[in-house]
DSSP file (Angstrom, degrees, kcal/mol; ACC not computed):
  #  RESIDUE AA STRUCTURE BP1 BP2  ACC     N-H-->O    O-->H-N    N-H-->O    O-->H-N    TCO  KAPPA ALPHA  PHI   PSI    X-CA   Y-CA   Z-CA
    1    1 A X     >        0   0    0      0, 0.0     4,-1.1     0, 0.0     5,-0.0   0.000 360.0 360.0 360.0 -20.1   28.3  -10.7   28.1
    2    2 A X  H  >  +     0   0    0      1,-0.2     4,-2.4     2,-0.2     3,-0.3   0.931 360.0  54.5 -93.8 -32.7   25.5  -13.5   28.3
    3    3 A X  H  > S+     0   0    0      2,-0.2     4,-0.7     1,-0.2    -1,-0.2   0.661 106.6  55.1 -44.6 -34.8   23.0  -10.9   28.9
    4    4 A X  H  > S+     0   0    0      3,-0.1     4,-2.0     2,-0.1    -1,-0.2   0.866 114.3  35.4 -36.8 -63.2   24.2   -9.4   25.8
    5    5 A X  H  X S+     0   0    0     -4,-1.1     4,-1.2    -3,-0.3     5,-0.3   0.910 113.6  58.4 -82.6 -48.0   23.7  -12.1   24.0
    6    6 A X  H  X S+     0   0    0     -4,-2.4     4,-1.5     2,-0.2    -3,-0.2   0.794 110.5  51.2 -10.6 -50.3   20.1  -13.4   26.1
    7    7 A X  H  X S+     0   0    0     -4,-0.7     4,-1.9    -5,-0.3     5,-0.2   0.978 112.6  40.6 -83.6 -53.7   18.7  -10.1   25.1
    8    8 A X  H  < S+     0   0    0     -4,-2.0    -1,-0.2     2,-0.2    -2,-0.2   0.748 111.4  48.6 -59.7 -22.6   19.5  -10.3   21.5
    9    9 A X  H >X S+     0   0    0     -4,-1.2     4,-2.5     2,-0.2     3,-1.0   0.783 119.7  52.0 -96.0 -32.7   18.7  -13.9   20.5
   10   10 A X  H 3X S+     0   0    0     -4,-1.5     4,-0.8    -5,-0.3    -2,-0.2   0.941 108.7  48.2 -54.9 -49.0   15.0  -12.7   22.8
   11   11 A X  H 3X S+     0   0    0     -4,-1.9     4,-1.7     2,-0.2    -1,-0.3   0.567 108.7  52.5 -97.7  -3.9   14.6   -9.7   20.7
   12   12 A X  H <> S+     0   0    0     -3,-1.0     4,-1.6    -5,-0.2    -1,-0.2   0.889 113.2  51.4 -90.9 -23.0   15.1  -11.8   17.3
   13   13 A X  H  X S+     0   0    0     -4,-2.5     4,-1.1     2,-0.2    -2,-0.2   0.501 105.9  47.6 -48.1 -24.0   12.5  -14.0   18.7
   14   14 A X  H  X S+     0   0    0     -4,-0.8     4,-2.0     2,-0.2    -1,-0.2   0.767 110.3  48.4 -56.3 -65.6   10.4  -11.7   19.3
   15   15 A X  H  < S+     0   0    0     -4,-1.7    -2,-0.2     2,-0.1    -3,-0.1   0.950 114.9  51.7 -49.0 -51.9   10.8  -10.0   15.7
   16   16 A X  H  < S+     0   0    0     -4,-1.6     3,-0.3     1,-0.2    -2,-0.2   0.926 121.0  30.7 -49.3 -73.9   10.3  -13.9   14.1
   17   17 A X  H  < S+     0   0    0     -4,-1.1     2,-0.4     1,-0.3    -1,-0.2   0.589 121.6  51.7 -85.1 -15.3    6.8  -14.7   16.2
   18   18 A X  S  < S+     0   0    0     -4,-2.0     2,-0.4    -5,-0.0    -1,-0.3  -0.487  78.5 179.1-119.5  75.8    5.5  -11.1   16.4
   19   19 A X        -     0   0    0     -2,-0.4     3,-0.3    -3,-0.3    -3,-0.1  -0.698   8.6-173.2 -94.7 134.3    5.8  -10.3   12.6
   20   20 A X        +     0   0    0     -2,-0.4    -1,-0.2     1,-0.2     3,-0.2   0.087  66.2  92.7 -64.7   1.2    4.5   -6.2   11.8
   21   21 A X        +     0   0    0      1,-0.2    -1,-0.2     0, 0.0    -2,-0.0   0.119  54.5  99.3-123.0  -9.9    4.7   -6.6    8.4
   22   22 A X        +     0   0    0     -3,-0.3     2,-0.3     2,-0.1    -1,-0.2   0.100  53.1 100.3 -60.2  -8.6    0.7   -7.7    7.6
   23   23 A X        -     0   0    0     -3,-0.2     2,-0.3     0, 0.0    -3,-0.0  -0.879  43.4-172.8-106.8 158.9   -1.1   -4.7    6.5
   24   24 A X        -     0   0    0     -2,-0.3    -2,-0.1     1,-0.0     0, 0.0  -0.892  35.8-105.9-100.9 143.5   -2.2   -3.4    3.0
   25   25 A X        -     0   0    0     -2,-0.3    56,-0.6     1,-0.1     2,-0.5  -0.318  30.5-151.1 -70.1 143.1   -3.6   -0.6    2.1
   26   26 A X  E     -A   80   0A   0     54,-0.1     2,-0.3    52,-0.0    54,-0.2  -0.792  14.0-153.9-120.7 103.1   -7.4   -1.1    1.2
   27   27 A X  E     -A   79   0A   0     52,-1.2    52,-5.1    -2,-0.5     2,-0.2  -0.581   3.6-143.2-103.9 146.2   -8.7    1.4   -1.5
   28   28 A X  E     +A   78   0A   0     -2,-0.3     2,-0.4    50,-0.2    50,-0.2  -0.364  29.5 167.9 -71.4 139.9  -12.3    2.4   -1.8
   29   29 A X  E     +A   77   0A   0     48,-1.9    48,-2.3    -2,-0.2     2,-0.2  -0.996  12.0 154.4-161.0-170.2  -13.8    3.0   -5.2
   30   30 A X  E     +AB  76  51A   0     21,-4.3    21,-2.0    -2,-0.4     2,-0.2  -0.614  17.0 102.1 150.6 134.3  -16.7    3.5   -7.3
   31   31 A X  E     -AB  75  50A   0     44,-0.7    44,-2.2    -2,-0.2     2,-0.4  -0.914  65.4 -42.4 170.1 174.0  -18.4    4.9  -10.5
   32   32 A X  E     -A   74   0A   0     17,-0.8    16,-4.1    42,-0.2     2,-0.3  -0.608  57.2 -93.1 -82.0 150.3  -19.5    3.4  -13.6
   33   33 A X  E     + B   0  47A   0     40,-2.9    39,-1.6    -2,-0.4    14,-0.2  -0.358  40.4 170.5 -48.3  99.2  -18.1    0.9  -16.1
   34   34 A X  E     -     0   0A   0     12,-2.2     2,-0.3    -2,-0.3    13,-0.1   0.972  66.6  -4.0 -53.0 -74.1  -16.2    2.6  -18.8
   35   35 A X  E     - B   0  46A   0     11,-1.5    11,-2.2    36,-0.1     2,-0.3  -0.994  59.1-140.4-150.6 108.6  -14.7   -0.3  -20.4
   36   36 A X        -     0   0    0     -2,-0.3     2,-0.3     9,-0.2     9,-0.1  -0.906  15.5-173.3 -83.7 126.6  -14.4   -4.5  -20.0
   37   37 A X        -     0   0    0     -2,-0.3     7,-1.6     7,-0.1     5,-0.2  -0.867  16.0-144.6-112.4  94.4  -11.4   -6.1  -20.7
   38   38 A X  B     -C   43   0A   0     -2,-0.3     2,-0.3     5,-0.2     5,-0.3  -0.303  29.4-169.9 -66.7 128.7  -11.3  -10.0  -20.7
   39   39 A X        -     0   0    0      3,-1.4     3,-0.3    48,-0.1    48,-0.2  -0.753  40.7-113.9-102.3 148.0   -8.0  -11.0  -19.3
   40   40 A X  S    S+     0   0    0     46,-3.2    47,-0.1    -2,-0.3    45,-0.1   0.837 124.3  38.3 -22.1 -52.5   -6.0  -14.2  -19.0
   41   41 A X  S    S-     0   0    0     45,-0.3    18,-0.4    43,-0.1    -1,-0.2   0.668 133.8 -69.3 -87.6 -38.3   -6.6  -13.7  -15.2
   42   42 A X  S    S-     0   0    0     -3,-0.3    -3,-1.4    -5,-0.2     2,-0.3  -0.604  76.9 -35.3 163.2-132.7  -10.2  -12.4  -15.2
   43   43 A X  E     -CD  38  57A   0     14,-1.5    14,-2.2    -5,-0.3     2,-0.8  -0.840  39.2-142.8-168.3 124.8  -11.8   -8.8  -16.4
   44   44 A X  E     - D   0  56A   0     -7,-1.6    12,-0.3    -2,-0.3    -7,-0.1  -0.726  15.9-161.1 -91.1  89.1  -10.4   -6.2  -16.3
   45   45 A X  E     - D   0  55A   0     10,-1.1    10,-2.0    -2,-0.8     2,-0.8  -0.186   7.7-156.2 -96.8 129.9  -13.1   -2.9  -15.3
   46   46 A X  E     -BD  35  54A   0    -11,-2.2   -12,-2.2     8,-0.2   -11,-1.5  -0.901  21.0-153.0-128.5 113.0  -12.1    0.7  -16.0
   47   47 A X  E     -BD  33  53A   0      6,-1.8     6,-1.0    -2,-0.8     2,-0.3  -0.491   3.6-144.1 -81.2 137.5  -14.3    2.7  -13.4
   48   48 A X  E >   -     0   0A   0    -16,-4.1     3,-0.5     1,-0.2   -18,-0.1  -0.656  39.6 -36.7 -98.4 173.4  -15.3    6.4  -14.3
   49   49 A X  E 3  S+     0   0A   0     -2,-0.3   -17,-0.8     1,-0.2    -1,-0.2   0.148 106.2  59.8 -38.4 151.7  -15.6    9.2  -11.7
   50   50 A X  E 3  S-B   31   0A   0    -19,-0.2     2,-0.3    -3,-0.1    -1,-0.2  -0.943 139.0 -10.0 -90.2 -15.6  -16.3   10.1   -9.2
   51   51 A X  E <  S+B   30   0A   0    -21,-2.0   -21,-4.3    -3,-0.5     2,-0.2  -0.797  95.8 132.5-147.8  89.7  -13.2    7.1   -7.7
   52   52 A X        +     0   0    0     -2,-0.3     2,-0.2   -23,-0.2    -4,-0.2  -0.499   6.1 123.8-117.6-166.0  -12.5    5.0  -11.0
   53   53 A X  E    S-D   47   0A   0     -6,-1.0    -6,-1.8    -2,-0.2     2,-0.3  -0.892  75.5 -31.2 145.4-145.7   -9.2    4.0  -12.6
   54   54 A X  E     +D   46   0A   0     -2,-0.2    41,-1.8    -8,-0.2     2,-0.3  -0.884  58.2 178.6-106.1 142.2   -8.5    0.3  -13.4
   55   55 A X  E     -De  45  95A   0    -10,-2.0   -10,-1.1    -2,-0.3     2,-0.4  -0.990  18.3-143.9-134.1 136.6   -9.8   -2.8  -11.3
   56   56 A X  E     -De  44  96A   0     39,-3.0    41,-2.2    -2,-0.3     2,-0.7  -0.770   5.0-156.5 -60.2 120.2   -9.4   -6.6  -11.7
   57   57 A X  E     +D   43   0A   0    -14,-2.2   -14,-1.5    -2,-0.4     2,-0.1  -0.928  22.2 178.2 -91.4 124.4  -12.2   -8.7  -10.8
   58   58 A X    >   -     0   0    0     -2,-0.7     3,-1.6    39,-0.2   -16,-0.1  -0.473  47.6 -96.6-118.5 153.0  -10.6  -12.3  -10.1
   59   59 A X  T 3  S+     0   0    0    -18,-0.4   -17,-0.0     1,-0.3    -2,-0.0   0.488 124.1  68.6 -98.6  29.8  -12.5  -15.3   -9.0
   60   60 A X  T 3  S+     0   0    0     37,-0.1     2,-0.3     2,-0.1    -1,-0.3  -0.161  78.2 104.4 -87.0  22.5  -11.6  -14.3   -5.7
   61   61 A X    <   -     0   0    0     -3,-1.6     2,-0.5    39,-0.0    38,-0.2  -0.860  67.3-136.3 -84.4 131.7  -13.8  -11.2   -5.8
   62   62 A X  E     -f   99   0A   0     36,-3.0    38,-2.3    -2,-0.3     2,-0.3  -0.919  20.5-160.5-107.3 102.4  -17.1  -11.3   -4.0
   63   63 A X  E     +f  100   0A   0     -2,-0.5     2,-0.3    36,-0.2    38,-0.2  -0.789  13.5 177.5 -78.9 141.6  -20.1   -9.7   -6.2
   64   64 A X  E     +f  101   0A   0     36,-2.4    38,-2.3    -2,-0.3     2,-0.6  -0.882  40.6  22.8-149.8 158.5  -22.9   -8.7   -4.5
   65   65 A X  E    S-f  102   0A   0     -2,-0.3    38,-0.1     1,-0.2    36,-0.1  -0.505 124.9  -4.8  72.1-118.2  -26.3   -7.0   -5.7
   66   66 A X  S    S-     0   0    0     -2,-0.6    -1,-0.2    36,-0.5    37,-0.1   0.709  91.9-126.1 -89.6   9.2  -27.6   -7.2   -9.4
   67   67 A X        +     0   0    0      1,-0.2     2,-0.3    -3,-0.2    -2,-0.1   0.964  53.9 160.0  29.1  82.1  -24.2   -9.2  -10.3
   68   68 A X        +     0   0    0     -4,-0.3     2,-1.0     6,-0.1    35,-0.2  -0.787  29.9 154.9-104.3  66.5  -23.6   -6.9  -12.9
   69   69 A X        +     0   0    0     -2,-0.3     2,-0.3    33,-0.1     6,-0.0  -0.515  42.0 117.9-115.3  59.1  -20.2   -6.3  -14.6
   70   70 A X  S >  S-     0   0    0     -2,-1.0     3,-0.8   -35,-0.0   -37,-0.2  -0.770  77.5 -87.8-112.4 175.2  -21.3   -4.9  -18.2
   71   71 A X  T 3  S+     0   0    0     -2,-0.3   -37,-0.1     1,-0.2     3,-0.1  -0.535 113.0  38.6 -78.2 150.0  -20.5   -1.6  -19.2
   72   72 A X  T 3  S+     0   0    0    -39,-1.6    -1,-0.2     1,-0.6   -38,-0.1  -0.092  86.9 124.1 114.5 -30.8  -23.0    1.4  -18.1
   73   73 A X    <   -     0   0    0     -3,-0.8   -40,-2.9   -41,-0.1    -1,-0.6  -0.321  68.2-125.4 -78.6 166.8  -23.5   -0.4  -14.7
   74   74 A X  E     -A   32   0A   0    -42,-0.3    29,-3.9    -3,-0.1     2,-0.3  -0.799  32.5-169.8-126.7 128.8  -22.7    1.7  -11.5
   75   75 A X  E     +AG  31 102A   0    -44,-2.2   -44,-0.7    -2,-0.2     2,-0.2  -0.836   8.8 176.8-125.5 156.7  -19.8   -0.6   -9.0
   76   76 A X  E     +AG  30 101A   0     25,-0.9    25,-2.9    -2,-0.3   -46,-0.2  -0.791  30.6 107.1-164.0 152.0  -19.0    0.5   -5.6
   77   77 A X  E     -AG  29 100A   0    -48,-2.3   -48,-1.9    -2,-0.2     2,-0.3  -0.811  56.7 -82.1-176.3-173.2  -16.8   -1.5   -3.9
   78   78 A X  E     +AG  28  99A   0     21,-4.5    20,-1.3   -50,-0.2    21,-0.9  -0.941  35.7 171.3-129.1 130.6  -13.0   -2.2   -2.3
   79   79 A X  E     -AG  27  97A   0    -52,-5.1   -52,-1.2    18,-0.3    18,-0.3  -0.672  26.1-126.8-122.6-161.5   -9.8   -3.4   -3.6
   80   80 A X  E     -AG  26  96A   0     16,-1.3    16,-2.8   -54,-0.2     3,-0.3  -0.866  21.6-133.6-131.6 147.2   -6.2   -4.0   -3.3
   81   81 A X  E    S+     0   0A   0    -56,-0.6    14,-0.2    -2,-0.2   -54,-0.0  -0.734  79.9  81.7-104.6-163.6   -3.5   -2.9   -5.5
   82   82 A X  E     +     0   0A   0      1,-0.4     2,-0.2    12,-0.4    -1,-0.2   0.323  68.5 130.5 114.7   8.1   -0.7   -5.4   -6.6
   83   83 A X  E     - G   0  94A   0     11,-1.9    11,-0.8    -3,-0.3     2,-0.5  -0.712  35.5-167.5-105.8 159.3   -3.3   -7.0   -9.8
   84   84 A X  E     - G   0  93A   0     -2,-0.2     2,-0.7     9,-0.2     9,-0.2  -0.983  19.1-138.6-127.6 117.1   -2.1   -7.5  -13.5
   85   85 A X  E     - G   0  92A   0      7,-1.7     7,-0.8    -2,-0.5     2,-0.4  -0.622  17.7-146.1 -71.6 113.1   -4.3   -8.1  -16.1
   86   86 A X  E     + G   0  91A   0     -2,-0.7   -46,-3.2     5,-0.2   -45,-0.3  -0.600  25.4 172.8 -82.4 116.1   -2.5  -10.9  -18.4
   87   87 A X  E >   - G   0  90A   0      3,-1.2     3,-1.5    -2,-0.4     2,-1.5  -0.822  47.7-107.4-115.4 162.6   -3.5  -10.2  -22.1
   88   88 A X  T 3  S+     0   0    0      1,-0.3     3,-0.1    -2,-0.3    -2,-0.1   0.039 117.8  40.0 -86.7  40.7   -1.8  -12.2  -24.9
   89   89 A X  T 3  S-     0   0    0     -2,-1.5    -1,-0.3     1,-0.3     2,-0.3   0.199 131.6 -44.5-156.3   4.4    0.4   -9.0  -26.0
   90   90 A X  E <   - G   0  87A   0     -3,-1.5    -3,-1.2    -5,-0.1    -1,-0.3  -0.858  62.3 -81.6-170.4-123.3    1.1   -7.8  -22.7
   91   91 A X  E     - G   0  86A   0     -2,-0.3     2,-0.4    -5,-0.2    -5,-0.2  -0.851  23.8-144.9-170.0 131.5   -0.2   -7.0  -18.9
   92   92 A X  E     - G   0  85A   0     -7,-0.8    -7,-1.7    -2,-0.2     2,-0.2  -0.875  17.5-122.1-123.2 105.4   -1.7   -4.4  -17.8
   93   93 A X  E     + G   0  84A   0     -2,-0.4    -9,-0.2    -9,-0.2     2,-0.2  -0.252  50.2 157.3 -41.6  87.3   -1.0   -2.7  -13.8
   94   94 A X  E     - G   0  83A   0    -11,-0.8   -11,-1.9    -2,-0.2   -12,-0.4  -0.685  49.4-105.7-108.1 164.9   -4.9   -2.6  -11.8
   95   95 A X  E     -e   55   0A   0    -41,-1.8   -39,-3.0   -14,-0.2     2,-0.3  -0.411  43.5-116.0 -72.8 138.2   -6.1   -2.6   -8.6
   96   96 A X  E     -eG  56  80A   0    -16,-2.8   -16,-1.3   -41,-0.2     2,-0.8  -0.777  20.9-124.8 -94.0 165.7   -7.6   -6.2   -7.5
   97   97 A X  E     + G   0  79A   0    -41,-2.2   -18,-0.3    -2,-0.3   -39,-0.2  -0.815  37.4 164.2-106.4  89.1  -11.3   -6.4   -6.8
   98   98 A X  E    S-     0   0A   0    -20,-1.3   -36,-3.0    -2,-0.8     2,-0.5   0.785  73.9  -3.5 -84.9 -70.5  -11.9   -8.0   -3.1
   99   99 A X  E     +fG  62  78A   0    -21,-0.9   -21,-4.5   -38,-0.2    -1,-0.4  -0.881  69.3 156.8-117.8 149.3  -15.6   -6.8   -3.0
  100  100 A X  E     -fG  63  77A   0    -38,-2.3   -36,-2.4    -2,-0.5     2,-0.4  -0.983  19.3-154.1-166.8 165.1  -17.7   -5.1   -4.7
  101  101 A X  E     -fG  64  76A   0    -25,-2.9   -25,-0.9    -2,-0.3     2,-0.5  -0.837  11.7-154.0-115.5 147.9  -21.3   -4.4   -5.6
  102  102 A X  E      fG  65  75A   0    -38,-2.3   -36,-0.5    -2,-0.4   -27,-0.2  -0.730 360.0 360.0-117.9 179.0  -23.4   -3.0   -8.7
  103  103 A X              0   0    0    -29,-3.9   -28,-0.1    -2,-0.5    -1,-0.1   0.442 360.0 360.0-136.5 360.0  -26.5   -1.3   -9.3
């Protein structure tokens, strides 16, 4: 029975110090600037094709190259999903920005 018991309070210790639970998906994207949307948060960039959708840039986003964010400019980059843009009538579900570059 103490072996029982050994083994189990070892394997919650285990679970506790060795946690598995750390990764996130990291999505690629890139295209040109449709559309800026100033947010509470940040600005909010809706990328066209060829791998657009919506991304928050935060000021925990790293810009690199012509530091560009107007519309017309060309991003390629990575983010994260999980971002909201907070606008004063609602919030709108984007990708967050960790880097990215323009041209």
């Amino acid at each position: 029975m103490d072996k029982k018991i050994l083994v189990f309070c070892l394997i919650i210790i285990f679970i506790f110090i060795f946690n598995f639970n750390f990764a996130f998906a990291i999505v690629p994207f890139g295209g040109v600037i449709l559309k800026t949307v100033p947010c509470l948060n940040g600005l909010l960039l809706i990328v066209g094709p060829p791998r657009g959708g919506p991304y928050l840039f935060t000021l925990g986003s790293i810009l690199h190259l012509n530091y560009s964010l107007k519309e017309g400019s060309w991003v390629l980059g990575v983010a994260a999903p999980g971002g909201i843009c907070i606008i004063p009538f609602g919030a709108i579900p984007a990708f967050n920005i960790i880097r990215v570059g323009t041209g």
